[in-house]
DSSP file (Angstrom, degrees, kcal/mol; ACC not computed):
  #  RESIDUE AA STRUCTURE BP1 BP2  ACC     N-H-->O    O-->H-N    N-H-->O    O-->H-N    TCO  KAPPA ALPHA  PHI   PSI    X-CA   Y-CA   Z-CA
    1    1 A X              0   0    0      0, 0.0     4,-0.5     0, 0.0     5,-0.3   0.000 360.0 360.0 360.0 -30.8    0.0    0.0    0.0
    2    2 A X     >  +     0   0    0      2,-0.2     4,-1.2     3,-0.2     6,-0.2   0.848 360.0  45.9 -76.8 -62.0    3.0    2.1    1.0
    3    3 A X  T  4>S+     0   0    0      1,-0.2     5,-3.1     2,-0.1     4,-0.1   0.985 109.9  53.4 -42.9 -58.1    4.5    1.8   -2.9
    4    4 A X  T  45S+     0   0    0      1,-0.2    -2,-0.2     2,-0.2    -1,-0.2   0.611 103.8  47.6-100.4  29.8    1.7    2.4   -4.2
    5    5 A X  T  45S+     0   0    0     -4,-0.5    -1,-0.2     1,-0.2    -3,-0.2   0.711 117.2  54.4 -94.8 -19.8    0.6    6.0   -2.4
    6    6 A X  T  <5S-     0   0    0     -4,-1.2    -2,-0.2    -5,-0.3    -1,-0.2   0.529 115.4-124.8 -83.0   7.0    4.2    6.8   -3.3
    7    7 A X  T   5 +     0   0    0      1,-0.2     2,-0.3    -4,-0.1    -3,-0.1   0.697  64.6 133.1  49.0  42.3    3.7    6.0   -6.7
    8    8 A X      < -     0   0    0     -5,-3.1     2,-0.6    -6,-0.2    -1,-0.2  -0.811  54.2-125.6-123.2 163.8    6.7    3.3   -6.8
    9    9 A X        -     0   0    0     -2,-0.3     2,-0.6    -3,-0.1    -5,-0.0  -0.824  23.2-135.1-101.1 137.8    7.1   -0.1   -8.0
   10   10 A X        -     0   0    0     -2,-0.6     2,-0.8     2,-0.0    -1,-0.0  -0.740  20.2-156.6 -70.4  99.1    8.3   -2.7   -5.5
   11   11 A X        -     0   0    0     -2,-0.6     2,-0.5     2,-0.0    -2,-0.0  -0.810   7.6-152.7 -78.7 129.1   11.0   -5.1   -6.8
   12   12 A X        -     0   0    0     -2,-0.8     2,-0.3     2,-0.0    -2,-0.0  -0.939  14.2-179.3-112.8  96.4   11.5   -8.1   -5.5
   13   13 A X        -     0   0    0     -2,-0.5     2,-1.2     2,-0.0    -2,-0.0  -0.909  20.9-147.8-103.3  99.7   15.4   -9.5   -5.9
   14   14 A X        +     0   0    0     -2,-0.3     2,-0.3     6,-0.0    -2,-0.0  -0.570  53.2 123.7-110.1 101.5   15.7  -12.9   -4.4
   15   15 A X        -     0   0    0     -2,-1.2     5,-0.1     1,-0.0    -2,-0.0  -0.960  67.8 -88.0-149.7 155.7   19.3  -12.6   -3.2
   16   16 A X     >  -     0   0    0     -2,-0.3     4,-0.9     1,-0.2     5,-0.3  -0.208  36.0-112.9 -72.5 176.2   20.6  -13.1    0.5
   17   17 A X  H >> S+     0   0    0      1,-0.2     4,-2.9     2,-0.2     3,-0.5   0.909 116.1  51.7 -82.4 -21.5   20.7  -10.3    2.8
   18   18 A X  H 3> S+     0   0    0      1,-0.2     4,-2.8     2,-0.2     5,-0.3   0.982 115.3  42.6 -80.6 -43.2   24.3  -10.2    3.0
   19   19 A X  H 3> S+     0   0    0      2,-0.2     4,-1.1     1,-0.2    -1,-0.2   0.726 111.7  48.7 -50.7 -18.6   24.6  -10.1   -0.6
   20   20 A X  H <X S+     0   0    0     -4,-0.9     4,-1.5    -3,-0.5    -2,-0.2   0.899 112.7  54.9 -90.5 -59.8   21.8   -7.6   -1.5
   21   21 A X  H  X S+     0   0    0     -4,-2.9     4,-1.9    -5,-0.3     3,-0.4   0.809 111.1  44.8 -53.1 -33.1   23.7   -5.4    1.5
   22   22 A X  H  X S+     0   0    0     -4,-2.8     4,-1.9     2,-0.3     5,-0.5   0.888 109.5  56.2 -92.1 -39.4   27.2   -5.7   -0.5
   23   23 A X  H  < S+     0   0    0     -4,-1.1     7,-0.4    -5,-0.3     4,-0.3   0.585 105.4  49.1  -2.5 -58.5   25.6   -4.9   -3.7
   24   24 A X  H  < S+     0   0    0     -4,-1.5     7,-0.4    -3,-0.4    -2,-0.3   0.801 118.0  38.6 -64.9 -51.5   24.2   -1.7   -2.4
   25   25 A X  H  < S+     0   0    0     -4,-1.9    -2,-0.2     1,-0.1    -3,-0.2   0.794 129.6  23.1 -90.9 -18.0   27.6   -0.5   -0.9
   26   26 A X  S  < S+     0   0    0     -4,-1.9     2,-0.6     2,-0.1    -3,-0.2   0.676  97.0  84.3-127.2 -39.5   30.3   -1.8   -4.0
   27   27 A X  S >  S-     0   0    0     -5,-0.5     3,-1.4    -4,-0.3     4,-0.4  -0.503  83.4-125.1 -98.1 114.0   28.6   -2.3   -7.1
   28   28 A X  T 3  S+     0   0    0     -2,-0.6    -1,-0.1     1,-0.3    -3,-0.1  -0.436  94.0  16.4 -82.6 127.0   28.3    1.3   -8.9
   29   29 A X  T 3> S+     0   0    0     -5,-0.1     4,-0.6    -2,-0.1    -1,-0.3  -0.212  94.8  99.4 122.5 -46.3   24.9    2.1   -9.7
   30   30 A X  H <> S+     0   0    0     -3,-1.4     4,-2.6    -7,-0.4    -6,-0.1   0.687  91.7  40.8 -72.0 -46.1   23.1   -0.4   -7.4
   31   31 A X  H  > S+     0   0    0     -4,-0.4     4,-1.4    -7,-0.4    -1,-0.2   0.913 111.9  54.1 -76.0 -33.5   22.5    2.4   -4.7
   32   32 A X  H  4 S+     0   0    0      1,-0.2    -2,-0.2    -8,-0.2    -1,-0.2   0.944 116.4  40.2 -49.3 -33.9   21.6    5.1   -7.3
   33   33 A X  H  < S+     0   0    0     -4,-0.6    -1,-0.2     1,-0.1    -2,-0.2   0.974 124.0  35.1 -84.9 -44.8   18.9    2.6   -8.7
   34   34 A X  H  < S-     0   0    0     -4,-2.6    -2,-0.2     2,-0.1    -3,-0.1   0.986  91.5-154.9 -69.4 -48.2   17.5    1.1   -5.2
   35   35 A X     <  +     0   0    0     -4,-1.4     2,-0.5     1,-0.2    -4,-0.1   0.539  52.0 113.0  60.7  29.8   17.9    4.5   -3.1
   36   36 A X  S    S-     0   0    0     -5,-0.0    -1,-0.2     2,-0.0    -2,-0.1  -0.963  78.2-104.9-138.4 152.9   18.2    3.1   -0.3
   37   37 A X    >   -     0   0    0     -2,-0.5     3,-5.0     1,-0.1     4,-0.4  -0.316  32.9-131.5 -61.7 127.4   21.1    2.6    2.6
   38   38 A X  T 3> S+     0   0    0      1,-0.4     4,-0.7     2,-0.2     3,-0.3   0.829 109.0  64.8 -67.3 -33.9   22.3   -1.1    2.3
   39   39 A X  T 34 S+     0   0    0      1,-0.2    -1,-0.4     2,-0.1     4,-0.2   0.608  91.7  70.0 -69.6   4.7   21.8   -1.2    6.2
   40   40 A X  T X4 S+     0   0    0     -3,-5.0     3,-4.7     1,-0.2    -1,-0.2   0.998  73.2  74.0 -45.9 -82.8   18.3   -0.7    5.3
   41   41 A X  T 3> S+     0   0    0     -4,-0.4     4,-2.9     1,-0.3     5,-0.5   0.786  86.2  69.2 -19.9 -49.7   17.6   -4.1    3.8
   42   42 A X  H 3X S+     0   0    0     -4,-0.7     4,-1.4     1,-0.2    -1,-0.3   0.961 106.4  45.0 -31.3 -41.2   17.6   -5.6    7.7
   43   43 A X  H <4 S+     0   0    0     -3,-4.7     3,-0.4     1,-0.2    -1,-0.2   0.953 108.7  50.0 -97.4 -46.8   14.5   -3.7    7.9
   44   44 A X  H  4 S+     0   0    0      1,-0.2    -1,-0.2    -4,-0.2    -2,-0.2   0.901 115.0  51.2 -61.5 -29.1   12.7   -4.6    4.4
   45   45 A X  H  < S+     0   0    0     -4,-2.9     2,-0.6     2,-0.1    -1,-0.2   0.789  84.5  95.5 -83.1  -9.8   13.3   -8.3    5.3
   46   46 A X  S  < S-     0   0    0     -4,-1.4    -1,-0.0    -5,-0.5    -4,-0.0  -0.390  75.1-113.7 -60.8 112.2   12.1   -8.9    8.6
   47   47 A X        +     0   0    0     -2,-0.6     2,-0.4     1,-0.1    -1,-0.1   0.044  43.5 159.4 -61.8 148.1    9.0  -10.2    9.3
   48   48 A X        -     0   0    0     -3,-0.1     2,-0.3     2,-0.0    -1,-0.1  -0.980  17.2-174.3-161.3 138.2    7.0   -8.1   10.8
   49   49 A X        -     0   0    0     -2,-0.4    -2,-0.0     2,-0.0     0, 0.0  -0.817  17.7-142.3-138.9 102.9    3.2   -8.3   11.0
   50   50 A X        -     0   0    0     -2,-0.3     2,-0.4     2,-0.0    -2,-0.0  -0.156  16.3-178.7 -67.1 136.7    0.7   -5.1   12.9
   51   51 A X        -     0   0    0      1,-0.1    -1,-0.0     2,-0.0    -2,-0.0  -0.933  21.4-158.6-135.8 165.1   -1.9   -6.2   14.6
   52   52 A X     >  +     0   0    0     -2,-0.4     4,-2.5     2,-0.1    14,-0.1  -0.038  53.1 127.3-146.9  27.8   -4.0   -3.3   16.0
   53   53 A X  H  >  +     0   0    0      2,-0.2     4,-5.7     3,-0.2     5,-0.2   0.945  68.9  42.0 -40.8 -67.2   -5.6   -5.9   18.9
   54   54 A X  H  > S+     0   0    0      1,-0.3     4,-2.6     2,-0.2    -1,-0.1   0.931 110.1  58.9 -85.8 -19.1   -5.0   -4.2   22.1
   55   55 A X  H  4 S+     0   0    0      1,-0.2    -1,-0.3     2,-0.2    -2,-0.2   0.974 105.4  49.3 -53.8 -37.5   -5.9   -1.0   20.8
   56   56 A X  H >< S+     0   0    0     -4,-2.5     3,-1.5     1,-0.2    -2,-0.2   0.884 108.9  51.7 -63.0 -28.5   -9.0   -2.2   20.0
   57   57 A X  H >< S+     0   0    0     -4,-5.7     3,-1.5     1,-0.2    -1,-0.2   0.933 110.3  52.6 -61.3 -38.1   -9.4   -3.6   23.3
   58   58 A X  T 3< S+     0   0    0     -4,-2.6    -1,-0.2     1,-0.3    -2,-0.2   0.244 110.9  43.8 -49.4  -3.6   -8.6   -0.5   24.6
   59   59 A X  T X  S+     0   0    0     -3,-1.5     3,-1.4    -5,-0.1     2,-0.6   0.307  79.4 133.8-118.3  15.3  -10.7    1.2   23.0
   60   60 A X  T <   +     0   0    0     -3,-1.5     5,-0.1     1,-0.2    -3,-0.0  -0.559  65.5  18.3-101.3 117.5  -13.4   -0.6   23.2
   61   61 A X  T 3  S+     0   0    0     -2,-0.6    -1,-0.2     3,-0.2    -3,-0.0  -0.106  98.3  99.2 124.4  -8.3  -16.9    0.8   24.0
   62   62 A X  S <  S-     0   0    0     -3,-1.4    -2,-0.1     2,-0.2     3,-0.1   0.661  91.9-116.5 -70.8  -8.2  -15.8    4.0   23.3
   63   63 A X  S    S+     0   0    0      1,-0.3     2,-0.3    -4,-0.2    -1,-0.1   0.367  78.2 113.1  87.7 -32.6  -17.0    4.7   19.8
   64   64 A X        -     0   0    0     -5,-0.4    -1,-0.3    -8,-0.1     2,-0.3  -0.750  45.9-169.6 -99.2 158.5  -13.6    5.0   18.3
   65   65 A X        -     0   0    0     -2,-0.3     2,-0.2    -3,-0.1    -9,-0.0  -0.900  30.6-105.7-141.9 150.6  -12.7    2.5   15.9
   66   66 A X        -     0   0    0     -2,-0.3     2,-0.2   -14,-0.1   -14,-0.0  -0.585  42.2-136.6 -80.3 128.9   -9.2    1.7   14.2
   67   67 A X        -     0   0    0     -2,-0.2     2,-0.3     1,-0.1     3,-0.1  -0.513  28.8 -92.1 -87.2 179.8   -9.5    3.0   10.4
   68   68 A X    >>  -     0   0    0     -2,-0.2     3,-1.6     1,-0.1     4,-0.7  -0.728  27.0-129.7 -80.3 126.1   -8.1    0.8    7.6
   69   69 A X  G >4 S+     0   0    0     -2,-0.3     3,-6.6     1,-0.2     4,-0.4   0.882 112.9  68.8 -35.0 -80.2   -4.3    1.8    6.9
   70   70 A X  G 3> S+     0   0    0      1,-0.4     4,-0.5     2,-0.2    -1,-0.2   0.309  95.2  42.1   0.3 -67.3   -6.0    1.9    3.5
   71   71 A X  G <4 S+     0   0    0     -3,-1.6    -1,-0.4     1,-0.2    -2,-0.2   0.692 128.0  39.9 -78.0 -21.3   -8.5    5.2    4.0
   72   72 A X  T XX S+     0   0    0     -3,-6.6     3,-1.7    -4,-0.7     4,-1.0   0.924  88.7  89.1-106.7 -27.6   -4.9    6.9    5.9
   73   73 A X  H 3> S+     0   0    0     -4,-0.4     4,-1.6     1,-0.3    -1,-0.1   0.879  84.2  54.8 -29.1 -81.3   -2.2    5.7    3.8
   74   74 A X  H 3X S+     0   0    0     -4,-0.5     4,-1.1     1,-0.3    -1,-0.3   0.861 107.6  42.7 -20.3 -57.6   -2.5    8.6    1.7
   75   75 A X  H X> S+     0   0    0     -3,-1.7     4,-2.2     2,-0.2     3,-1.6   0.993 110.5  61.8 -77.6 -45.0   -2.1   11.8    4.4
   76   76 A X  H >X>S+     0   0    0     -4,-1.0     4,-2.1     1,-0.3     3,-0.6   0.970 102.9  49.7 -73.9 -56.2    0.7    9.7    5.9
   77   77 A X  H 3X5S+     0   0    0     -4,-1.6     4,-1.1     2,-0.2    -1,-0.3   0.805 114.1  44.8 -28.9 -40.0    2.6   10.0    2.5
   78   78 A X  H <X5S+     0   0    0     -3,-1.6     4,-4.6    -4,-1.1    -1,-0.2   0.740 106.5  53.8-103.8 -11.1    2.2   13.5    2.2
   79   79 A X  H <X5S+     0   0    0     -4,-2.2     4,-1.1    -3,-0.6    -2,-0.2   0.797 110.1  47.2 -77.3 -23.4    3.0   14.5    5.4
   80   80 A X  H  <5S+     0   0    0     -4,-2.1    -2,-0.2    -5,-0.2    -1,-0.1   0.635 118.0  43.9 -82.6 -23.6    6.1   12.8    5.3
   81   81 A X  H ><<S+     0   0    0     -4,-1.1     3,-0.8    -5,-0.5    -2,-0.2   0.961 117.2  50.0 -77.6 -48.7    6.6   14.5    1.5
   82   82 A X  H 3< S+     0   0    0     -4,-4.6    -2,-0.2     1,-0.2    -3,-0.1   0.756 113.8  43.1 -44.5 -47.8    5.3   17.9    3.2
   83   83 A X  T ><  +     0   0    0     -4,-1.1     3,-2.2     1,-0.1    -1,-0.2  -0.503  57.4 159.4-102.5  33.4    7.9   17.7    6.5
   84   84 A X  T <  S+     0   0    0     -3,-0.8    -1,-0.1     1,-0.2    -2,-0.1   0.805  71.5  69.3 -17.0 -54.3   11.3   16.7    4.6
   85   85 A X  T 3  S+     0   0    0      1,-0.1     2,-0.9     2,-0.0    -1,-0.2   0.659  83.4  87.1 -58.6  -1.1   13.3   18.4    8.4
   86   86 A X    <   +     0   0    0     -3,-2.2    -1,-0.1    -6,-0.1    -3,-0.1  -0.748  68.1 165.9-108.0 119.6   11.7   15.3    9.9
   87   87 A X        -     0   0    0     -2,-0.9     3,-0.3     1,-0.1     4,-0.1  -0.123  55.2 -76.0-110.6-150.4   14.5   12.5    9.4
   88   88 A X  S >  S+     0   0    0      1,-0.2     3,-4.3     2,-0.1     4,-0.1   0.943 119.1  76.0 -80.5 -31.0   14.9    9.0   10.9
   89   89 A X  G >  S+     0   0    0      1,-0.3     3,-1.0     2,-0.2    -1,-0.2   0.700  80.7  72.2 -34.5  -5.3   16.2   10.4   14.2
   90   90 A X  G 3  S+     0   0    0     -3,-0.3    -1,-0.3     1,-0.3    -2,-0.1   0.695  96.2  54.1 -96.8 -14.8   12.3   11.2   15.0
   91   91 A X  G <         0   0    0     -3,-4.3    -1,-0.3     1,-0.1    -2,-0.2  -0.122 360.0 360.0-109.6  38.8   11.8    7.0   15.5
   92   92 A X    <         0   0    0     -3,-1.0    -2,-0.1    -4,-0.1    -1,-0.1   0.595 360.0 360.0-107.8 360.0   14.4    6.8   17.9
């Protein structure tokens, strides 16, 4: 969903992580094309699955309801295009 409010295509390169990573930092071009920092790749492979459980329990009886990423996707993209001074330092 995340590709496409950014209007990029996801490639999918079926290469080990350590390879993919060395790739990105030695091979001229490779970063220029992915754009992204080879220590990145840790992050794109991991599994990782959101579950949005105990908010709802926590919210629950209240009236508010978790929207679908879907309907928000969109403002979160352009607030992060809008707000450039806000880097990664802002998730630690």
């Amino acid at each position: 969903m995340i590709a496409e409010a950014t209007e990029r295509t996801v490639i999918r390169i079926p290469l080990p992580k350590l390879v993919a990573k060395a790739m990105i930092e030695y091979v001229p071009g490779v970063y220029s094309l992915m754009k992204i920092p080879a220590a990145s790749v840790d992050y794109f492979v991991h599994p990782t699955h959101y579950t949005s459980f105990e908010t709802q329990t926590d919210l629950e009886g209240s009236g508010i309801v978790c929207p679908p990423f879907r309907s928000y996707v969109d403002r979160l993209v352009d607030f992060v295009r809008k707000h450039p001074e806000i880097g990664h330092e802002a998730m630690r």
